[in-house]
C-alpha positions as CSV (number, residue, x, y, z in Angstrom):
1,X,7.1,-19.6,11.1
2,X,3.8,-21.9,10.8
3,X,1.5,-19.1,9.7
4,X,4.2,-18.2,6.3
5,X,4.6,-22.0,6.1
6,X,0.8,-22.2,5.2
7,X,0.7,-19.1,3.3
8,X,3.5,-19.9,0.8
9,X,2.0,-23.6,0.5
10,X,-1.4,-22.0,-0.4
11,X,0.3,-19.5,-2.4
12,X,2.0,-22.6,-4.6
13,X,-1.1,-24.5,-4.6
14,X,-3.2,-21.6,-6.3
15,X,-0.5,-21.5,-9.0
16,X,0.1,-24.6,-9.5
17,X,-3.9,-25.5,-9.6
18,X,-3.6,-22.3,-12.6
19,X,-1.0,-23.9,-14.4
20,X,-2.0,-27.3,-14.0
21,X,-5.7,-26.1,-15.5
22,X,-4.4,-24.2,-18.5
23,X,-2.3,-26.5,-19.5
24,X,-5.7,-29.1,-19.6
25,X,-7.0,-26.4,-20.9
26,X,-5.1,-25.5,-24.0
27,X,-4.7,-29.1,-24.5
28,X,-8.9,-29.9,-24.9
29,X,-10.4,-31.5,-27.6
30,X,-13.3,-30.8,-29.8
31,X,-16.7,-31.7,-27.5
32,X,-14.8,-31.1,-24.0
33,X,-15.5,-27.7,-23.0
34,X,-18.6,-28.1,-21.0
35,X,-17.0,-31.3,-19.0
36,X,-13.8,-28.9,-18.5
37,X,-15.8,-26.1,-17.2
38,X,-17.9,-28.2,-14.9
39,X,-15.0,-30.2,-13.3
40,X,-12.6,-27.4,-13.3
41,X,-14.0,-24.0,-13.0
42,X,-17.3,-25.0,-11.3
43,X,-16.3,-28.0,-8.8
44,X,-12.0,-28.3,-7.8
45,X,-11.4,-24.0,-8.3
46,X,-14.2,-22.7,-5.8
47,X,-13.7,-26.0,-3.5
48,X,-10.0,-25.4,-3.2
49,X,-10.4,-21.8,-2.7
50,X,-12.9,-22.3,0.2
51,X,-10.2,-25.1,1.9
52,X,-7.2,-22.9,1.7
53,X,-9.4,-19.4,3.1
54,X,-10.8,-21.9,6.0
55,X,-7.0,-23.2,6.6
56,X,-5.7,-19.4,6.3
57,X,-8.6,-17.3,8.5
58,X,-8.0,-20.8,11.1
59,X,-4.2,-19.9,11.1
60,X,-4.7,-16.2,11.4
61,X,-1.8,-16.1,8.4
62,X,-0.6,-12.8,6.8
63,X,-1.2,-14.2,3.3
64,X,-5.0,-14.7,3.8
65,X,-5.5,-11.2,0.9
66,X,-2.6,-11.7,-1.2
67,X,-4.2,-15.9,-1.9
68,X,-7.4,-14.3,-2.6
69,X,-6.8,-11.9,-4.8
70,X,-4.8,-14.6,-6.3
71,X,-7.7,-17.7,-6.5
72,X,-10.1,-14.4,-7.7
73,X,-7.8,-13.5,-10.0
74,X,-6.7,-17.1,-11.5
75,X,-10.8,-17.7,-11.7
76,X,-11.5,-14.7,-13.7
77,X,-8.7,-15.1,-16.4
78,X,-8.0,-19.2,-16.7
79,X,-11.9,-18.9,-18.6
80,X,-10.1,-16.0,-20.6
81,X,-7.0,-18.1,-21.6
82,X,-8.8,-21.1,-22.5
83,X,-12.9,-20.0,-23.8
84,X,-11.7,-16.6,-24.7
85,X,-14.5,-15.1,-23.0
86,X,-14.2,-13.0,-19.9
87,X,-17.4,-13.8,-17.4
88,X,-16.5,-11.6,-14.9
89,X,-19.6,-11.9,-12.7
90,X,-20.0,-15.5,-12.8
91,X,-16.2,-15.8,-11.7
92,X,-16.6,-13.7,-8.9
93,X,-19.6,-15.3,-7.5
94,X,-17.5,-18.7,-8.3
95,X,-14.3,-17.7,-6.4
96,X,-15.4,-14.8,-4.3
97,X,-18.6,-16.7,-2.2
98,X,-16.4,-19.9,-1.6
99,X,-13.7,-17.7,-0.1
100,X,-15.8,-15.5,2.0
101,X,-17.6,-18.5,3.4
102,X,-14.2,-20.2,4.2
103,X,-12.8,-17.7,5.8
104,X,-16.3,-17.7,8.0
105,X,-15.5,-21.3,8.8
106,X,-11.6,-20.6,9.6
107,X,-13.1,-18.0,11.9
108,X,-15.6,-19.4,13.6
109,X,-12.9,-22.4,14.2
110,X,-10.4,-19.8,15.3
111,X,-12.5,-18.2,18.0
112,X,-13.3,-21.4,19.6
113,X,-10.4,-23.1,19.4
114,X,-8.8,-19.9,21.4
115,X,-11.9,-19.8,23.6
């Protein structure tokens, strides 16, 4: 019951953290882009997607894929709903790298804590 009681945290974190940061987003004014993208899609979206993969790979929990493809997914289009502009490479390597090395950690973890 633990390891769904993670996932469907994780799983309401992500969208809450999308909602949250549109929201922001929509509600921007003139001269605040480049502090919104720094704060938002360069520091808290990659930081909280390498947190919950560490917590989720530690766990061993069954919604380790569907969160992220979820943070991947909320990192490539949150730039499209508020810039406009897809930057699907630079999303990818912002959401993608922070997972995969999360998940690392939760493994690493994992394997000695069941040593």
């Amino acid at each position: 019951m633990k390891k769904h009681r993670s996932g469907i945290i994780s799983l309401s974190v992500i969208l809450t953290e999308f909602i949250v940061f549109l929201v922001w987003g929509f509600n921007m004014g003139p001269g605040d882009e480049m502090g919104y993208g720094l704060i938002v899609i360069y520091g808290i979206m990659p930081l909280t997607a390498l947190i919950l993969s560490a917590l989720l790979s530690a766990k061993n929990s069954p919604y380790f894929f569907p969160v992220g493809l979820l943070a991947i997914l909320s990192h490539i289009f949150l730039p499209f709903f508020v810039y406009g502009s897809f930057e699907i490479g630079l999303s990818l390597c912002l959401s993608a790298i922070p997972y995969t090395v999360g998940s690392l950690i939760g493994t690493i973890s994992n394997a000695i804590r069941n040593k």
